[in-house]
TIVOVEX-705238 format. One record per residue: residue number from 1; residue in three letters; x, y, z of N, C-alpha, C, O, CB in turn. Coordinates in Angstrom, 1 decimal, m for minus. Glycine has a CB too. Layout:
<pts>
<NUM; "Ala"; <X; Y; Z>; <X; Y; Z>; <X; Y; Z>; <X; Y; Z>; <X; Y; Z>>
...
</pts>
This chain:
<pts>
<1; "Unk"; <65.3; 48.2; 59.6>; <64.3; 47.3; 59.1>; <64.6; 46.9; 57.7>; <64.9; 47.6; 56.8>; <62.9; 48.0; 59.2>>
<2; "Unk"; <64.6; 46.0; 57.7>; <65.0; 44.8; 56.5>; <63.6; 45.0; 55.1>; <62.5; 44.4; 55.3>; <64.9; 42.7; 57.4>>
<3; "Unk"; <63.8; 45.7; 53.9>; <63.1; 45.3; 52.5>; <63.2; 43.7; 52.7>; <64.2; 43.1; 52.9>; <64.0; 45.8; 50.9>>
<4; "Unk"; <61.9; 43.2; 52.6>; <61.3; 42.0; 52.0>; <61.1; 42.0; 50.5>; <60.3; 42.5; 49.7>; <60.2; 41.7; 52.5>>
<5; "Unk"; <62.1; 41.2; 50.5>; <61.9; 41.3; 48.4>; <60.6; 39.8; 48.1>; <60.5; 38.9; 48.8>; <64.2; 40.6; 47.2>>
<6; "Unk"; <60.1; 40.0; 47.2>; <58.9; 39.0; 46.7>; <59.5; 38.2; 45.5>; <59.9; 38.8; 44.5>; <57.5; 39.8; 46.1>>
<7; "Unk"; <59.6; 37.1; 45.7>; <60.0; 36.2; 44.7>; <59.2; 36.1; 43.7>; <58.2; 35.8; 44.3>; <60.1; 35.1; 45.1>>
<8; "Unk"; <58.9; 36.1; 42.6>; <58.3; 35.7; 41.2>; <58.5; 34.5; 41.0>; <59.6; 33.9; 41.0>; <58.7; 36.3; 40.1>>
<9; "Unk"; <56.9; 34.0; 40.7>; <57.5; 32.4; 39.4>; <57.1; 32.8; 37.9>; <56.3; 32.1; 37.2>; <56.3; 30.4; 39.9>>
<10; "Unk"; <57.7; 34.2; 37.5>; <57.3; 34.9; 36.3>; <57.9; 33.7; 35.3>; <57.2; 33.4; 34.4>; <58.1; 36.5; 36.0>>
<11; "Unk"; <59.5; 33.0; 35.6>; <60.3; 32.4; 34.4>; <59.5; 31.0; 34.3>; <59.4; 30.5; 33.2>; <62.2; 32.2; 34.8>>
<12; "Unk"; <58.8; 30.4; 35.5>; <57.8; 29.4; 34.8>; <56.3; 29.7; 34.6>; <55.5; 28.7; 34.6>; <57.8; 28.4; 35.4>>
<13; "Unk"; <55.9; 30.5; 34.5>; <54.8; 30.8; 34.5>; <54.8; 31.4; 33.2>; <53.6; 31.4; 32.8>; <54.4; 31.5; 35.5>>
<14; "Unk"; <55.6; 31.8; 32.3>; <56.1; 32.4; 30.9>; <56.0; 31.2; 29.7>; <55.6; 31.2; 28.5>; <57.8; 33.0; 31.1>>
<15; "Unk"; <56.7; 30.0; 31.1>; <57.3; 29.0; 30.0>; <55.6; 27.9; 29.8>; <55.4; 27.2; 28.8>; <59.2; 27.9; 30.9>>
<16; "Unk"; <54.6; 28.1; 31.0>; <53.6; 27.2; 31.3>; <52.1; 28.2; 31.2>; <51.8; 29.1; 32.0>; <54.1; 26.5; 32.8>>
<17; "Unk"; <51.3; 27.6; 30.3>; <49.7; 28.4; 30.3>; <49.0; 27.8; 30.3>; <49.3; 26.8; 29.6>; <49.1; 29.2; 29.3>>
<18; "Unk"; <47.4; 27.5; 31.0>; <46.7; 26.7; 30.9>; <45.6; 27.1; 29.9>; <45.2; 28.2; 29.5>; <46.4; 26.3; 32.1>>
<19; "Unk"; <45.1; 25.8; 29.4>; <44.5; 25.8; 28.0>; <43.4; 24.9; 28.2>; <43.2; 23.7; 28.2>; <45.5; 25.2; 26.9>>
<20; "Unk"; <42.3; 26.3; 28.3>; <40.4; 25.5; 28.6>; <40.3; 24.9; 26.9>; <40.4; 25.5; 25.8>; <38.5; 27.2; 29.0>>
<21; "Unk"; <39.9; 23.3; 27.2>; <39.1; 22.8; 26.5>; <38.3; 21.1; 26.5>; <38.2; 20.3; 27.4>; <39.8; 23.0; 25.6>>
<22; "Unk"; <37.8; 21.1; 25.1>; <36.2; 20.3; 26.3>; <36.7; 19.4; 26.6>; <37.8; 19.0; 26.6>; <34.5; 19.6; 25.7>>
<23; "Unk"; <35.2; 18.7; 27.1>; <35.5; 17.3; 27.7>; <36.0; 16.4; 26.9>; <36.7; 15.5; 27.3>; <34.5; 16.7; 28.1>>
<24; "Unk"; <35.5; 16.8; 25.6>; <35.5; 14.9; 24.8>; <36.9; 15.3; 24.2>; <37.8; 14.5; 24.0>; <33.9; 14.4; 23.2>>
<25; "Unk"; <37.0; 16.8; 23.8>; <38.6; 16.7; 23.7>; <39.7; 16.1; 24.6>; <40.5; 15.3; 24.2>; <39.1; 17.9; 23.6>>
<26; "Unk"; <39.6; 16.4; 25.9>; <40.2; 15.9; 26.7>; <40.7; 14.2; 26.7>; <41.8; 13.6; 26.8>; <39.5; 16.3; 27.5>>
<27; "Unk"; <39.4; 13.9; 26.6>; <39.3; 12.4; 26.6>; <39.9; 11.7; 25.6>; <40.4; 10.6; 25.7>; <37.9; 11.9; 26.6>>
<28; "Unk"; <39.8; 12.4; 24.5>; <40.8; 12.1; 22.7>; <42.0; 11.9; 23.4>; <42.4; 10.8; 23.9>; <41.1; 13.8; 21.1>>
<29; "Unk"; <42.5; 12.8; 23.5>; <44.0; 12.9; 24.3>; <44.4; 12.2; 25.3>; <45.5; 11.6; 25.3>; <44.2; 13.9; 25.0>>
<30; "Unk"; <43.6; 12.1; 26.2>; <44.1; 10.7; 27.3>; <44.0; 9.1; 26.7>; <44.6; 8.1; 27.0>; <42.9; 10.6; 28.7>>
<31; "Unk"; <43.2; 9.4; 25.8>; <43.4; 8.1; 25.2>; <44.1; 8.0; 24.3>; <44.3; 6.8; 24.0>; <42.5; 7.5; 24.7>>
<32; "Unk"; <44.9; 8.8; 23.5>; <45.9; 8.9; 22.5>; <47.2; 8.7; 23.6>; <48.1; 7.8; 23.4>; <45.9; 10.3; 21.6>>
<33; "Unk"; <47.3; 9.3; 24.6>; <48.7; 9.4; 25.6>; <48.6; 8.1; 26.4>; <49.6; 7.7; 26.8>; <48.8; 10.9; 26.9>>
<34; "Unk"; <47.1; 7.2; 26.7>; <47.2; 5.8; 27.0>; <47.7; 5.0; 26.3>; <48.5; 4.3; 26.8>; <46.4; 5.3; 27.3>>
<35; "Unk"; <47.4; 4.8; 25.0>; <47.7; 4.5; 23.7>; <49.7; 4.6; 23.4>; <50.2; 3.6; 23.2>; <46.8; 5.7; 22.8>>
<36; "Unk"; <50.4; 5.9; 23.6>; <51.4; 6.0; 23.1>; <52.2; 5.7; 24.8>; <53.5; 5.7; 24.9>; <51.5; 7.5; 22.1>>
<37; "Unk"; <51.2; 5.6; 25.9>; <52.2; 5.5; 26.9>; <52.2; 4.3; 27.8>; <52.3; 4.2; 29.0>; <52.0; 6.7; 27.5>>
<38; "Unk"; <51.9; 3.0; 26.3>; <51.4; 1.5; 26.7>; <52.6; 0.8; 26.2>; <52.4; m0.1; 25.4>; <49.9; 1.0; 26.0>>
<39; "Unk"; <54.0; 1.0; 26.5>; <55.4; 0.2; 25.8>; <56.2; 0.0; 26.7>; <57.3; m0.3; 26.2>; <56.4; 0.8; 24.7>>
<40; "Unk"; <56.1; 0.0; 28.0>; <57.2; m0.9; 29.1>; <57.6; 0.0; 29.3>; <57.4; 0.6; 30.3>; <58.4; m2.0; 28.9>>
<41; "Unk"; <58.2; 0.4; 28.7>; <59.7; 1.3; 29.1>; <60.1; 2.2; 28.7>; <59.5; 2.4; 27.6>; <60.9; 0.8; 29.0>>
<42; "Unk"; <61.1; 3.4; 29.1>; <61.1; 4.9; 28.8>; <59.9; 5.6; 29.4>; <59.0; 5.0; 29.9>; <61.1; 5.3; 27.4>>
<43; "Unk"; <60.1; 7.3; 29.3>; <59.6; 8.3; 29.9>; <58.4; 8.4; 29.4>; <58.5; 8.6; 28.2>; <60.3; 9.3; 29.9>>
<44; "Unk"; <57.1; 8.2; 29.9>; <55.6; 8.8; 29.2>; <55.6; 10.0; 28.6>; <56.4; 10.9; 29.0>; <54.5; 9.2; 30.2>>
<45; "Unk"; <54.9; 10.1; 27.5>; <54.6; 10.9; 26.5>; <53.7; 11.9; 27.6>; <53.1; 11.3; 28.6>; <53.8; 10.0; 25.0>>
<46; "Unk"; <53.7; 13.3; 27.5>; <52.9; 14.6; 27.8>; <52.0; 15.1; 27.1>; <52.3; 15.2; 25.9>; <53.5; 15.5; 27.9>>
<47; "Unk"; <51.1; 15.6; 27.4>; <50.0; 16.2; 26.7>; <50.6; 17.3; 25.9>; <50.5; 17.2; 24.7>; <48.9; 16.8; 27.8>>
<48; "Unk"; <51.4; 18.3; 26.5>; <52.4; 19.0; 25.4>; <53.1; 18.7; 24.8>; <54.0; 19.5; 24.8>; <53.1; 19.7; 25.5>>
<49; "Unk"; <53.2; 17.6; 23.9>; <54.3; 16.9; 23.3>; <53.4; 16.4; 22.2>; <53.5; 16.8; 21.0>; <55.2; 15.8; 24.1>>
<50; "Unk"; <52.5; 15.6; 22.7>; <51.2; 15.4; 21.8>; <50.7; 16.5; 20.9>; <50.7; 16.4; 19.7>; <50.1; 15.2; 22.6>>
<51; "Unk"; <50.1; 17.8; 21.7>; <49.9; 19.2; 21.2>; <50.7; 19.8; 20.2>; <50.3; 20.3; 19.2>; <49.8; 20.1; 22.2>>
<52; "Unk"; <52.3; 19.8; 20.8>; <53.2; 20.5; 19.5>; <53.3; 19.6; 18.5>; <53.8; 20.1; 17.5>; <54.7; 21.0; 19.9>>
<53; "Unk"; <53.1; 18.1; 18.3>; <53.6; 17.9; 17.4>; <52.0; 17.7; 16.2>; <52.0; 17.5; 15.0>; <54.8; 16.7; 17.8>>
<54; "Unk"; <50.8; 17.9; 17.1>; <49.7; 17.8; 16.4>; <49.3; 19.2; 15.7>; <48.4; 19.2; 14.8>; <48.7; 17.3; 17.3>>
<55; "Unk"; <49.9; 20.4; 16.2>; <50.0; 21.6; 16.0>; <50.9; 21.9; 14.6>; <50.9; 22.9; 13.8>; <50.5; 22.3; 17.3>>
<56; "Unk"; <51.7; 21.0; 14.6>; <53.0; 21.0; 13.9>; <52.3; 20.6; 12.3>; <52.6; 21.1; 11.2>; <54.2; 19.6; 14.6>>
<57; "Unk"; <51.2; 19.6; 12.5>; <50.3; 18.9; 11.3>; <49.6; 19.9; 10.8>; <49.7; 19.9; 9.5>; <49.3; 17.7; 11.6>>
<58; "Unk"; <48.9; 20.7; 11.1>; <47.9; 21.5; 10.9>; <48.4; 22.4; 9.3>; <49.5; 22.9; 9.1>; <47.7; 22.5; 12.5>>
<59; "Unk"; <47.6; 22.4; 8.6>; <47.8; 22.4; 7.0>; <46.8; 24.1; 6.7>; <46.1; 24.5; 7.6>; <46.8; 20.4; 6.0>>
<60; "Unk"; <47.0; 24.9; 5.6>; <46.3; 26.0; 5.6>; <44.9; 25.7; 5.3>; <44.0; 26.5; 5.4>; <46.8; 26.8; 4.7>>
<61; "Unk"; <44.6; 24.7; 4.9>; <43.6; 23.7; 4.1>; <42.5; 23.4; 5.8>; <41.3; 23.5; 5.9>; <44.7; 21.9; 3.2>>
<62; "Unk"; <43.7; 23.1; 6.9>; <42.7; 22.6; 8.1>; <42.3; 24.0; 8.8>; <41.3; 23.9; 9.5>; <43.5; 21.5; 9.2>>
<63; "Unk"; <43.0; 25.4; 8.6>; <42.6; 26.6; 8.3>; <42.0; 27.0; 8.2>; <41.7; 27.7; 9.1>; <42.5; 26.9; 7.9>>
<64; "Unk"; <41.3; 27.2; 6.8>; <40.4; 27.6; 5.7>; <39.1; 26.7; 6.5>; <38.0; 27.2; 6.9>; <40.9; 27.0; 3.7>>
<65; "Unk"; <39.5; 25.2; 6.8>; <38.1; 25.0; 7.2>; <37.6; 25.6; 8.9>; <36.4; 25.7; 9.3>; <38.0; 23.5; 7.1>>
<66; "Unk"; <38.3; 25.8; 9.3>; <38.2; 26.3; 10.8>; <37.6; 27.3; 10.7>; <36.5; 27.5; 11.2>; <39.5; 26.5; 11.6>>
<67; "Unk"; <38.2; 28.5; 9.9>; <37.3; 29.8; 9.8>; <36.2; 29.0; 8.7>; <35.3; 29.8; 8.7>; <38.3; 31.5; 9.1>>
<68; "Unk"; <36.0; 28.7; 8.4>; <34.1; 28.2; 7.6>; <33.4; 27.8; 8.6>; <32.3; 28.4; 8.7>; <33.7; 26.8; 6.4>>
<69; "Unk"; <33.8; 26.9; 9.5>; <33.1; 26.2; 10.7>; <32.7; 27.7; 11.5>; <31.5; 27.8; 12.0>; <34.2; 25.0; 11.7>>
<70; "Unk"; <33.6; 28.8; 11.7>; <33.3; 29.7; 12.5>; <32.3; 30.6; 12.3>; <31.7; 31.5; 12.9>; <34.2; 30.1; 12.8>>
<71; "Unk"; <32.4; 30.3; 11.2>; <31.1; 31.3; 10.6>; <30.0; 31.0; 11.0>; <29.7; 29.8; 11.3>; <30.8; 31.4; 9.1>>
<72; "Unk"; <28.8; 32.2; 11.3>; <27.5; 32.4; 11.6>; <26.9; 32.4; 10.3>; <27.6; 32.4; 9.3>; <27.2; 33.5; 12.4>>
<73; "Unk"; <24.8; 32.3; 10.5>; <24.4; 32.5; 9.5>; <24.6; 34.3; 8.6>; <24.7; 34.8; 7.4>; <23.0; 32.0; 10.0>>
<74; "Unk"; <24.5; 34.7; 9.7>; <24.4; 36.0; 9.6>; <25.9; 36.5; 9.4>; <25.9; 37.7; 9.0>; <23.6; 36.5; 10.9>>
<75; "Unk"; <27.2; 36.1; 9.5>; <28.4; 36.4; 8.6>; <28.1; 36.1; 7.5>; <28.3; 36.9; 6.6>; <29.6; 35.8; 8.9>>
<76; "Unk"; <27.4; 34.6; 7.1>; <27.4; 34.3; 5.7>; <26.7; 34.8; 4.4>; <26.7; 34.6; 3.2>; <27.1; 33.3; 5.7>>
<77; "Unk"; <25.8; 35.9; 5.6>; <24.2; 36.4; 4.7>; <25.4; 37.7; 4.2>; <25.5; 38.0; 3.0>; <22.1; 37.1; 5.9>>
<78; "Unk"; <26.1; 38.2; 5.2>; <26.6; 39.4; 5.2>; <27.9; 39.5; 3.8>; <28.2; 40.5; 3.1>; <27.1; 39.6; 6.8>>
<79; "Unk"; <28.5; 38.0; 3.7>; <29.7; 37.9; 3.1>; <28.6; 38.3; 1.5>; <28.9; 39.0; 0.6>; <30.7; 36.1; 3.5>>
<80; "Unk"; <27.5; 37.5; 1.6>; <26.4; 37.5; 0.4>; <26.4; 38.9; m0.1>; <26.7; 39.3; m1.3>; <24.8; 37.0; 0.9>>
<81; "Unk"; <26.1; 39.6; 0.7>; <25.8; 41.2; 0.7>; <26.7; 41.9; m0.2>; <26.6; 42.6; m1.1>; <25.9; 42.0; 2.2>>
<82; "Unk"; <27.9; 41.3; 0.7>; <29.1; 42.1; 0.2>; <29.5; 41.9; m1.4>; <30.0; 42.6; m2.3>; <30.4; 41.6; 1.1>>
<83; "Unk"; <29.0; 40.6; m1.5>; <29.8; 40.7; m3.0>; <28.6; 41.4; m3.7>; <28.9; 42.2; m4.5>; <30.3; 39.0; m3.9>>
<84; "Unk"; <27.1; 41.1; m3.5>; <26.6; 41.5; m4.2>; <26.6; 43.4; m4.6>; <26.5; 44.1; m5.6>; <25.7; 40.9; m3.9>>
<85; "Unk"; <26.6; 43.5; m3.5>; <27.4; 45.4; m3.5>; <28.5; 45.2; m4.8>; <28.4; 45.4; m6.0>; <28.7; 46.1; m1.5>>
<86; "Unk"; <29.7; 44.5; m3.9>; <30.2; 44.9; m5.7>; <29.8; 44.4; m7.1>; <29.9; 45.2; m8.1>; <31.6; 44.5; m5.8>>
<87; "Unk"; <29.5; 43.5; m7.2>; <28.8; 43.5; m8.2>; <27.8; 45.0; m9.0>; <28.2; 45.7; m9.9>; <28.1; 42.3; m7.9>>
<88; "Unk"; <26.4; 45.0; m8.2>; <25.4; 45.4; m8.3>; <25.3; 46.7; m7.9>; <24.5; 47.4; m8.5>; <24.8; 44.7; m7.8>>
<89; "Unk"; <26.1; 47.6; m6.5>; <26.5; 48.7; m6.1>; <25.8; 48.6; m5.0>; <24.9; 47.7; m4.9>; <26.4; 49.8; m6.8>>
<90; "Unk"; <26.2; 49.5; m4.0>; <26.0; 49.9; m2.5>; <23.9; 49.5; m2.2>; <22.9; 50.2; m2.3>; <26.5; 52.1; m2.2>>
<91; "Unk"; <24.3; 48.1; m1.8>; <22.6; 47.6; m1.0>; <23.1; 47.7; 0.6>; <24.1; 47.3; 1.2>; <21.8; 45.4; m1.5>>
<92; "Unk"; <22.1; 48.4; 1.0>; <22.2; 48.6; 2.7>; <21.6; 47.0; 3.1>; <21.1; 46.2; 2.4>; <20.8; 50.1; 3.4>>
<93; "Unk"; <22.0; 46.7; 4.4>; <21.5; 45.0; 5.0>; <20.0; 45.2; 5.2>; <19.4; 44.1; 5.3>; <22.2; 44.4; 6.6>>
<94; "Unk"; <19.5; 46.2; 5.3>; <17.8; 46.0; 4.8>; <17.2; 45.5; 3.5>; <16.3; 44.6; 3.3>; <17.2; 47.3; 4.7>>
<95; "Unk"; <18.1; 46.5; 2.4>; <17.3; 46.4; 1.1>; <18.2; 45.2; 0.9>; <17.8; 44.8; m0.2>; <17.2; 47.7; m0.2>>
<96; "Unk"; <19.1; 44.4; 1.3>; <19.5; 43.0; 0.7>; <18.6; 42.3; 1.0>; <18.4; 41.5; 0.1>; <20.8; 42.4; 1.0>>
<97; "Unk"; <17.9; 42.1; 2.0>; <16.6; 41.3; 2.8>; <15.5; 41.4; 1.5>; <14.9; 40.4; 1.1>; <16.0; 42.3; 4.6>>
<98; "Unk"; <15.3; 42.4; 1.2>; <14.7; 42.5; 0.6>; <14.7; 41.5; m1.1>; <14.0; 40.6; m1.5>; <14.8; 43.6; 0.8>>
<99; "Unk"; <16.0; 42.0; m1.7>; <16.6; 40.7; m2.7>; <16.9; 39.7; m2.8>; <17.3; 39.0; m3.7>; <17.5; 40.6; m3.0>>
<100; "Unk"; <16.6; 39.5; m1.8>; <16.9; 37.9; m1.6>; <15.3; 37.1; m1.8>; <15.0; 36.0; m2.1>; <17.6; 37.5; 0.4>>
<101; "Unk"; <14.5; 38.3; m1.6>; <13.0; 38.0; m1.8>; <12.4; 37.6; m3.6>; <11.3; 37.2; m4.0>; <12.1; 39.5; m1.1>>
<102; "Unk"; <13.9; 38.1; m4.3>; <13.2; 38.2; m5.5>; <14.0; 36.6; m6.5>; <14.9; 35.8; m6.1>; <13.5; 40.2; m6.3>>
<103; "Unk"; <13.1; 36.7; m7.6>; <13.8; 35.0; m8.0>; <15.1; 35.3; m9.1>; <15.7; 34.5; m9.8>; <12.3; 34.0; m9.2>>
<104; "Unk"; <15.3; 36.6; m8.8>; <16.7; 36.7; m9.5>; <17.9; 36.0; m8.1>; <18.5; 35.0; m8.2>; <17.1; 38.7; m10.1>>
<105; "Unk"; <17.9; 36.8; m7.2>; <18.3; 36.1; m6.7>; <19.0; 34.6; m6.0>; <20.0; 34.4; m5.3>; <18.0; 36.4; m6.7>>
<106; "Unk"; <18.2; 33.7; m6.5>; <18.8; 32.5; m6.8>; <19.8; 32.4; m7.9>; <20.9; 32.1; m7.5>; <17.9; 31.7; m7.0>>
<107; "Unk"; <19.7; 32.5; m8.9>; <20.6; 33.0; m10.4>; <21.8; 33.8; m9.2>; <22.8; 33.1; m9.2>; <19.5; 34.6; m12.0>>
<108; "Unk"; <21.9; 34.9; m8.3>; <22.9; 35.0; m7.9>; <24.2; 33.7; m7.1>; <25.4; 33.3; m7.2>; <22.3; 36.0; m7.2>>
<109; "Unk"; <22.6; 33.4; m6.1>; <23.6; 32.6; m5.3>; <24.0; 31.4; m6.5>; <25.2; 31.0; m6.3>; <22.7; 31.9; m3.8>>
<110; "Unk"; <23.7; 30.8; m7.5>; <23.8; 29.8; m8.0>; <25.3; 30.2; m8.5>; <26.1; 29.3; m8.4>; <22.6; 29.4; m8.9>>
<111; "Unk"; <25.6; 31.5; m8.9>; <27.3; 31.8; m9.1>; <27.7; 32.1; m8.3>; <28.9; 31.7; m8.4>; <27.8; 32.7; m9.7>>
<112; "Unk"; <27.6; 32.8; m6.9>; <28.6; 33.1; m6.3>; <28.1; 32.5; m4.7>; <28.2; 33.4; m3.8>; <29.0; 34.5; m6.5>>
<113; "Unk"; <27.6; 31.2; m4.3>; <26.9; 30.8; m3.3>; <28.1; 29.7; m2.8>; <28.0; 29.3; m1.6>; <25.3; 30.3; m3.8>>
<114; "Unk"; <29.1; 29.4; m3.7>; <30.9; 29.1; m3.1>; <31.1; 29.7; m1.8>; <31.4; 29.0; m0.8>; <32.1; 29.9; m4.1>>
<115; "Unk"; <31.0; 31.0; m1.9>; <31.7; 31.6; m1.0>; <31.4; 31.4; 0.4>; <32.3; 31.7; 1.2>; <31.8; 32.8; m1.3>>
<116; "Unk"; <30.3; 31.1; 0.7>; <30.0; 30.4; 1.7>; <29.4; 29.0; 2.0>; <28.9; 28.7; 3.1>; <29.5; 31.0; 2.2>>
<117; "Unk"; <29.5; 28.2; 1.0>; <29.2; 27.2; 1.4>; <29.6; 26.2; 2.3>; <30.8; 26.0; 2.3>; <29.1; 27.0; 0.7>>
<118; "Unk"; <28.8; 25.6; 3.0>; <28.9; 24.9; 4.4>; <29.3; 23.1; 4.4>; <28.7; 22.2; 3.8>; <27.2; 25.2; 5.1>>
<119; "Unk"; <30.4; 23.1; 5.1>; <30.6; 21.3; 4.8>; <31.8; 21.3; 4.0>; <32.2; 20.2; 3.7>; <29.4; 20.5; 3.9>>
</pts>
C-alpha cells in the first residue's frame, strides 16, 4: 500500500496574508488604484504595491499619533496618575479620584496635561 503524501501551499501562503479592514478604507484604495490604473497601457497597479509603498511613507511623527488616537479615557487618567506618583509619591487609583476633586489639581494638569493631550 502506497503513503499518500499531502501537498502544502505553505510557500504561498507565507508569501500571501489577508488583511481585515473597513469599508471606507477599502473604498480610499479602489479609488486610488482606479485613479493610478486610468493610463492605457501597462500592467494595473495592486493593492500591495499601493500598501508597501504607503507603508514606506509612514514617519515616527504618524506614530506618535497613532498610539494618542489609541488611547482610552481611562489610559489617559492613568498616564495622569503616573506622573503624579512621581512627582508627589505612591497615590493608589482611588485616592487619585479623589485629587482630581481638589483645585490644586488643575495647577497640576495645567503643567503636565501635555502628556496626554488629545488632537
Amino acid at each position: 500500500m502506497q503513503k499518500k503524501t499531502m501537498k502544502t501551499n505553505t510557500q504561498q501562503s507565507d508569501k500571501m496574508k489577508s488583511v481585515r479592514v473597513r469599508l471606507e478604507t477599502q473604498k480610499k484604495a479602489k479609488r486610488i488604484l482606479s485613479a493610478a490604473n486610468n493610463k492605457g497601457t501597462g500592467r494595473s497597479v495592486k493593492v500591495d504595491e499601493l500598501l508597501s509603498l504607503s507603508l514606506d511613507l509612514v514617519t515616527e511623527e504618524h506614530i506618535k499619533v497613532l498610539q494618542e488616537r489609541s488611547l482610552t479615557n481611562a489610559n489617559r487618567q492613568e498616564l495622569l496618575r503616573r506622573k503624579y506618583s512621581e512627582l508627589y509619591g505612591p497615590v493608589t487609583p482611588e485616592e487619585y479620584i479623589g485629587v482630581t476633586l481638589t483645585p490644586a489639581y488643575f495647577d497640576f494638569l495645567k503643567e503636565h496635561g501635555h502628556i496626554v493631550s488629545v488632537g
